[in-house]
TORMARDREN-815690 format. One record per residue (C-alpha): residue in three letters; z, y, x; residue number from 1. Coordinates in Angstrom, 2 decimals, always signed. Example, Ala and Ser with C-alpha at 12.3 -4.5 7.8 and 13.67 -1.06 7.14 Angstrom:
BEGIN
+------+---------+---------+---------+-----+
! code !      zz !      yy !      xx ! pos !
+------+---------+---------+---------+-----+
!  ALA !   +7.80 !   -4.50 !  +12.30 !   1 !
!  SER !   +7.14 !   -1.06 !  +13.67 !   2 !
+------+---------+---------+---------+-----+
// end
This chain:
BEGIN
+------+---------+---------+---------+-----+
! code !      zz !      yy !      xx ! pos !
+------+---------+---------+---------+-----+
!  UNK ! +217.24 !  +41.50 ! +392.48 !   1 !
!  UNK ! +215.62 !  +42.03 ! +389.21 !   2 !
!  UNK ! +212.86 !  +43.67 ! +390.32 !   3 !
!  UNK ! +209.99 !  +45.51 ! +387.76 !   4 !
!  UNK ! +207.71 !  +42.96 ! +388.48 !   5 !
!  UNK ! +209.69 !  +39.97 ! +387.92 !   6 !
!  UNK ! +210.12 !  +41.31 ! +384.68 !   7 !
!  UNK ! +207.10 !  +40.99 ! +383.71 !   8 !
!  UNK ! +207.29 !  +38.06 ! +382.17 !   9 !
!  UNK ! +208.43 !  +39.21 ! +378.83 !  10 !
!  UNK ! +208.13 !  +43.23 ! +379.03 !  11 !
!  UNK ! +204.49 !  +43.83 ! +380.20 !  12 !
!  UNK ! +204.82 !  +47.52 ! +378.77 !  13 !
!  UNK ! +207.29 !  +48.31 ! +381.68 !  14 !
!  UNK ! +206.33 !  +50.93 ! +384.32 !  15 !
!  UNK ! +204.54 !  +48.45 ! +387.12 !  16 !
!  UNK ! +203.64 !  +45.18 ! +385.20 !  17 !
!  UNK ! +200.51 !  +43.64 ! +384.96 !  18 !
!  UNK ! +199.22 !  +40.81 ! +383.08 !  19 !
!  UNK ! +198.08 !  +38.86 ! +386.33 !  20 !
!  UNK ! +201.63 !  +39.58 ! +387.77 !  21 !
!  UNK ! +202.94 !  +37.46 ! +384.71 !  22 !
!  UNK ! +200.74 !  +35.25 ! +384.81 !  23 !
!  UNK ! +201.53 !  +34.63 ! +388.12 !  24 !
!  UNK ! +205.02 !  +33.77 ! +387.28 !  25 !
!  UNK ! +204.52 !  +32.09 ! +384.51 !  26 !
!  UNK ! +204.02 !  +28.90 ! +385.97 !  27 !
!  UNK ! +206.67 !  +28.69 ! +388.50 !  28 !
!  UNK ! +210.05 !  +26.87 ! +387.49 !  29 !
!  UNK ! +213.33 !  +28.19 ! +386.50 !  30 !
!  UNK ! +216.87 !  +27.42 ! +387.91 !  31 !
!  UNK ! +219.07 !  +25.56 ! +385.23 !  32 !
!  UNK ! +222.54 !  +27.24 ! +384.67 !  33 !
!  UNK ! +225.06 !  +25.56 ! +382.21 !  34 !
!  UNK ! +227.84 !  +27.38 ! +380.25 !  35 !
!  UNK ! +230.93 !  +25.18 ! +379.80 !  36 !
!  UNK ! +234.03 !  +25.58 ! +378.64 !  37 !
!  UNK ! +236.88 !  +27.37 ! +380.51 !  38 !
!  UNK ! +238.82 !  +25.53 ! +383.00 !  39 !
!  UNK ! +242.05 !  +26.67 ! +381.52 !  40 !
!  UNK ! +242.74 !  +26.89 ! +377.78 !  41 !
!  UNK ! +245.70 !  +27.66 ! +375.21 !  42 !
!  UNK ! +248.42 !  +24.84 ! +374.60 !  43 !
!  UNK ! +247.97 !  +23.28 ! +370.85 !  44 !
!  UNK ! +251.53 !  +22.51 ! +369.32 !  45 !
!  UNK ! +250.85 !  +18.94 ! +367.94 !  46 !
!  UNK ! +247.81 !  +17.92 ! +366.76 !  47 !
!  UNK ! +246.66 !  +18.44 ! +363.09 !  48 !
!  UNK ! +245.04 !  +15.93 ! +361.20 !  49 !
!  UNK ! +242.14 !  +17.41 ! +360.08 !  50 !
!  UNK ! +238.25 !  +17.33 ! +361.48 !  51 !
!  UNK ! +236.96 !  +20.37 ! +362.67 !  52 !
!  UNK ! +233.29 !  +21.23 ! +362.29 !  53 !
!  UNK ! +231.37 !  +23.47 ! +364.83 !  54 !
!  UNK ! +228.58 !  +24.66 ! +363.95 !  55 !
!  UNK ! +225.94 !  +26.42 ! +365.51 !  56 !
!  UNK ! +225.84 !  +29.88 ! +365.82 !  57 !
!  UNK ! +223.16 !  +31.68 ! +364.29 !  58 !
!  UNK ! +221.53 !  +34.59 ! +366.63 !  59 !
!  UNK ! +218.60 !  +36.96 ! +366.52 !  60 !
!  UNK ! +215.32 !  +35.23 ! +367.97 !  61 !
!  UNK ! +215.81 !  +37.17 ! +371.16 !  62 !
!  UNK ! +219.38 !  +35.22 ! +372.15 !  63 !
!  UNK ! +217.91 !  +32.11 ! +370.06 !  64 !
!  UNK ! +216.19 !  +30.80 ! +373.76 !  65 !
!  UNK ! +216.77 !  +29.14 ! +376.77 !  66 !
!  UNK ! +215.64 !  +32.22 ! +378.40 !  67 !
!  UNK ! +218.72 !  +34.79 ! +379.95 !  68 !
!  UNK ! +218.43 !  +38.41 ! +378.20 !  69 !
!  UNK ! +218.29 !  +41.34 ! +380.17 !  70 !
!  UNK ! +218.52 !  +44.68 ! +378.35 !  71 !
!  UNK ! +215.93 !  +47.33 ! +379.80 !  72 !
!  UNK ! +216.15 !  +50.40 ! +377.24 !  73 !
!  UNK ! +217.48 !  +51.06 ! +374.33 !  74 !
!  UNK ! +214.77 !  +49.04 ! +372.52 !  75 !
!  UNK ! +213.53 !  +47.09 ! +375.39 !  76 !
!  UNK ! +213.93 !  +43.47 ! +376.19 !  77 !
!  UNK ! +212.99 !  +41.21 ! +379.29 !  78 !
!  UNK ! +214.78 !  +37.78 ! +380.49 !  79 !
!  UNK ! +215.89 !  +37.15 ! +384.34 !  80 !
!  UNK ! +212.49 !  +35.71 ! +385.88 !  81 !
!  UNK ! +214.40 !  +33.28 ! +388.03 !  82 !
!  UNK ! +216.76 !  +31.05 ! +385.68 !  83 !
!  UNK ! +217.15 !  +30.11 ! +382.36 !  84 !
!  UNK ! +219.82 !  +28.20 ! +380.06 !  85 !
!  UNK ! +220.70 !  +24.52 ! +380.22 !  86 !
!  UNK ! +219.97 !  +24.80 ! +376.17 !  87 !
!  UNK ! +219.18 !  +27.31 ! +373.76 !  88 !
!  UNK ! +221.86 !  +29.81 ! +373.92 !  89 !
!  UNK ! +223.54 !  +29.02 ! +370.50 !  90 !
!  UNK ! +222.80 !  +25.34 ! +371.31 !  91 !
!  UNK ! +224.82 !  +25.91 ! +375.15 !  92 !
!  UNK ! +227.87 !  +27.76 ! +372.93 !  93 !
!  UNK ! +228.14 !  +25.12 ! +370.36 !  94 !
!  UNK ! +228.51 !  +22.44 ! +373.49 !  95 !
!  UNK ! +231.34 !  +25.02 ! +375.05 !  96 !
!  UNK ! +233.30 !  +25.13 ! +372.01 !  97 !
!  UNK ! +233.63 !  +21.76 ! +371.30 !  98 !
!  UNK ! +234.40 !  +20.73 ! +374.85 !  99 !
!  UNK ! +236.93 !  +22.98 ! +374.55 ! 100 !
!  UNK ! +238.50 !  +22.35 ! +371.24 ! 101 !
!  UNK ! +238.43 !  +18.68 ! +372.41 ! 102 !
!  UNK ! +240.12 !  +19.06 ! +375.34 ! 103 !
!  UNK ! +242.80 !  +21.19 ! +373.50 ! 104 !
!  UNK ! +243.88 !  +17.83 ! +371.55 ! 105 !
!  UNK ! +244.46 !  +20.22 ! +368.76 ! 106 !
!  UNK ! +242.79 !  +18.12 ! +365.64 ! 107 !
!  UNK ! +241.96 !  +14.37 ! +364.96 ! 108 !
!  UNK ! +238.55 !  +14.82 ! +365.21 ! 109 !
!  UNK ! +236.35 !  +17.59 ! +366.95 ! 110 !
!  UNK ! +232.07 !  +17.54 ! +366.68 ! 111 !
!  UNK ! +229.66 !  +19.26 ! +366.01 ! 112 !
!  UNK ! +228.92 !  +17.41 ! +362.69 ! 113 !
!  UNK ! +232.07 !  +15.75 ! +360.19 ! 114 !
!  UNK ! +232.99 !  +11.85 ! +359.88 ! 115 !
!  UNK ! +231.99 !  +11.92 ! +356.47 ! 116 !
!  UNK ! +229.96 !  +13.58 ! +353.73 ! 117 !
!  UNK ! +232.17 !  +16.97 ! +354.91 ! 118 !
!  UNK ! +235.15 !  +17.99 ! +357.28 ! 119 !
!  UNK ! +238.29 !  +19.51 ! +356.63 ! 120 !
!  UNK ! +237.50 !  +22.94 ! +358.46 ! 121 !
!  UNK ! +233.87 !  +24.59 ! +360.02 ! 122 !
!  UNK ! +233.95 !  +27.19 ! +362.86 ! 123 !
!  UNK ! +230.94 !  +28.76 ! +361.63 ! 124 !
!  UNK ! +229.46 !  +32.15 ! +363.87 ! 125 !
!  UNK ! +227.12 !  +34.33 ! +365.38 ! 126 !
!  UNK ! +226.11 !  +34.92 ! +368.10 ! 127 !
!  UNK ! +225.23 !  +38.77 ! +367.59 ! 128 !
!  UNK ! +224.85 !  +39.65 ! +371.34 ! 129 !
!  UNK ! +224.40 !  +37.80 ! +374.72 ! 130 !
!  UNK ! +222.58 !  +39.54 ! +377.56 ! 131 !
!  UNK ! +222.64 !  +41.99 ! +380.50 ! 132 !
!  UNK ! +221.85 !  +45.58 ! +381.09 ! 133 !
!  UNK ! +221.43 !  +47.75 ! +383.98 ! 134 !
!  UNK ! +224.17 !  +50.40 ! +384.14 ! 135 !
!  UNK ! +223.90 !  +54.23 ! +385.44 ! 136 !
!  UNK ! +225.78 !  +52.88 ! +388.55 ! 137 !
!  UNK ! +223.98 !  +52.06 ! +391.79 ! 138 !
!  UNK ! +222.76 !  +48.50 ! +391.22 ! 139 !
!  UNK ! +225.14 !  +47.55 ! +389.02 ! 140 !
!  UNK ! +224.81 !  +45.67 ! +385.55 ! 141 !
!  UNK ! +227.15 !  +45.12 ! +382.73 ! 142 !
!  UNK ! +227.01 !  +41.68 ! +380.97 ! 143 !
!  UNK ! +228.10 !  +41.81 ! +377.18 ! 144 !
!  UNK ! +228.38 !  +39.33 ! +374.77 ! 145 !
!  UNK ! +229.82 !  +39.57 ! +370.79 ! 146 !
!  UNK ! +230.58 !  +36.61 ! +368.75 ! 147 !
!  UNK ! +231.63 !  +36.74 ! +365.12 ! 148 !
!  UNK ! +233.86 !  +34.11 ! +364.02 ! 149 !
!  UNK ! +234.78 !  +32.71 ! +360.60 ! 150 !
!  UNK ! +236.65 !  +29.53 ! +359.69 ! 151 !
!  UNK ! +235.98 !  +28.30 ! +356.52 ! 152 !
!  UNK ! +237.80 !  +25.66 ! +354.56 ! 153 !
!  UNK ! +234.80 !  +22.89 ! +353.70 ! 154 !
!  UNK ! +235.81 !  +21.50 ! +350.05 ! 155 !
!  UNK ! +235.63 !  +24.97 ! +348.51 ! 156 !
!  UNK ! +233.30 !  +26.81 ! +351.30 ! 157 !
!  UNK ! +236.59 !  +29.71 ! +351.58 ! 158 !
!  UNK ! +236.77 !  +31.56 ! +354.09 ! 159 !
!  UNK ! +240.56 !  +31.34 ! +355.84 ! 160 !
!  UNK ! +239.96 !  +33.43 ! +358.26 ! 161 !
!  UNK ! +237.48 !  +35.75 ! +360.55 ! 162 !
!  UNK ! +237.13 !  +37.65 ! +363.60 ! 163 !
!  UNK ! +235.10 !  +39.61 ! +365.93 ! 164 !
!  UNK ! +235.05 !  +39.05 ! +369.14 ! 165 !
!  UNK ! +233.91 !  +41.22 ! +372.36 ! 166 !
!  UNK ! +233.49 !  +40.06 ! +376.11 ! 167 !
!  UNK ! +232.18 !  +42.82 ! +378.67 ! 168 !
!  UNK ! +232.02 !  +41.99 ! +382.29 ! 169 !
!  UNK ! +230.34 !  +44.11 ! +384.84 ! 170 !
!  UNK ! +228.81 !  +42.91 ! +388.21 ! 171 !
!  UNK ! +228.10 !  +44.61 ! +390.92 ! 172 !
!  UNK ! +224.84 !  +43.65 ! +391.84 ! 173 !
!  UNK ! +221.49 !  +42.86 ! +389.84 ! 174 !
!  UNK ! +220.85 !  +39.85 ! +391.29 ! 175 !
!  UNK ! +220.65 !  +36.75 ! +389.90 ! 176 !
!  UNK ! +223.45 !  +35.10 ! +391.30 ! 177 !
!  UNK ! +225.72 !  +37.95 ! +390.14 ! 178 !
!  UNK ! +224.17 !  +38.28 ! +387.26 ! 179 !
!  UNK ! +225.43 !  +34.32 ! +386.34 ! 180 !
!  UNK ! +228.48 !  +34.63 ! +387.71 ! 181 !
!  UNK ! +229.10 !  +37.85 ! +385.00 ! 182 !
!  UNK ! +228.26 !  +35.63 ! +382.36 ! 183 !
!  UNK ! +230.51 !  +32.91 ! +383.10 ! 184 !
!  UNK ! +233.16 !  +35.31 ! +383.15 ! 185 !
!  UNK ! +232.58 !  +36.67 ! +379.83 ! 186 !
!  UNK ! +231.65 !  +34.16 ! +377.94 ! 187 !
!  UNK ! +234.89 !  +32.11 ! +379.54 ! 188 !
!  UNK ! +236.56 !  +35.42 ! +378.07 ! 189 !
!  UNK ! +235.57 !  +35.29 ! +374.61 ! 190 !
!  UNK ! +235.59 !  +31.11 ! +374.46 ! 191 !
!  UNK ! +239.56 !  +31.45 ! +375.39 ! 192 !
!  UNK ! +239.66 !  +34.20 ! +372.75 ! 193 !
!  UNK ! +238.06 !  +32.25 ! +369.92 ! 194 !
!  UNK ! +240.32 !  +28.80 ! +370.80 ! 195 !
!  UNK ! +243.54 !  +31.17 ! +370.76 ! 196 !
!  UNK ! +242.78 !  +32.56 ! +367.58 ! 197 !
!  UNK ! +241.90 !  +29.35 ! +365.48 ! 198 !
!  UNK ! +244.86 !  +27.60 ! +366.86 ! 199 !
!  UNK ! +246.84 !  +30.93 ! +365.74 ! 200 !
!  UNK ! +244.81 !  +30.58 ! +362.56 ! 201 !
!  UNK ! +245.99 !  +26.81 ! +362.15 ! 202 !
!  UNK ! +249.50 !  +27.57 ! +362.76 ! 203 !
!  UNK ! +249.79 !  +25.39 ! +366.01 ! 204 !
!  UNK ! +249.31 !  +27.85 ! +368.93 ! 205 !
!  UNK ! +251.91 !  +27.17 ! +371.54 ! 206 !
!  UNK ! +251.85 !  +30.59 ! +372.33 ! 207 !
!  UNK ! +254.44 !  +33.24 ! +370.39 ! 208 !
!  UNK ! +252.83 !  +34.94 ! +367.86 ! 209 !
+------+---------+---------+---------+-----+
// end
């Protein structure tokens, strides 16, 4: 459970926490958990051949870590005490996006940087929120994140097309097992919604428009 003391190790102005408490925890080590991309994803038409950049989102420097954000107040932040991400969260979403848009067979080339001096097309985003928060409900927790999209034709820096997207999941439990397995559902969520959209947005979605 995510307990007052265990978080600690960021919010030491919460009811409970003391700095030998944190400093307790600080030296014990974190579970690794890895977000990948969906196991199922939209059908490309054909492929197009074109290179698609994806860049890395840009984020706020509380979602800019390794460490898993738990929302405490309105203006309060801690991270879960007992894991933490594979990479830095906009890091772990670039590595989803293009394992997905690479196993879509959509376009010639998919990476994170072009072939050449530039590519054809850049998913370029942000990563405006990624984290957890306790809800009113007995030991529950809601797990939110928000991406905004923007695909943006390289030779002339245009932007073709852009999109917000939302993911909410809520868990029943605080834990830290449930609290993972929430954001694996979301972020599956919006990952399925963002390689939907810029297939839509190239014109080769299998799916009826």
């Amino acid at each position: 459970m995510i307990r007052a003391p265990a978080l600690c190790l960021v919010a030491l102005t919460l009811s409970g926490c003391t700095a030998i408490s944190a400093i307790e925890r600080a030296s014990e080590p974190l579970d690794v958990h890895e977000l990948r991309a969906p196991a199922e994803l939209p059908a490309a038409r054909g492929m197009q051949d074109i290179q698609l950049v994806v860049e890395v989102p840009a984020a706020g420097g509380a979602i800019a870590t390794d460490r898993i954000l738990i929302r405490t107040g309105a203006t309060q932040l801690a991270y879960l005490p007992e894991a933490r991400w594979s990479e830095d969260a906009p890091v772990m979403m670039q590595t989803a996006l293009v394992e997905a848009f690479l196993r879509t067979d959509a376009f010639r080339f998919v990476g994170r940087r072009p072939l050449g001096a530039s590519g054809d097309v850049a998913l370029v985003s942000e990563l405006v929120d990624f984290g957890a928060r306790e809800t009113t409900e007995a030991g529950g927790a809601v797990v939110e994140m928000t991406l905004v999209a923007r695909l943006v034709r390289e030779d002339d820096a245009r932007i073709v097309a852009s999109r917000r997207f939302t993911g909410a999941s809520r868990v029943p439990a605080t834990s830290t097992r449930a609290l993972l397995a929430g954001f694996d559902q979301v972020s599956d969520a919006v990952l399925l919604d963002v390689v939907e959209w810029v297939l839509r947005a190239r014109g080769i979605s299998a799916t009826a428009s």
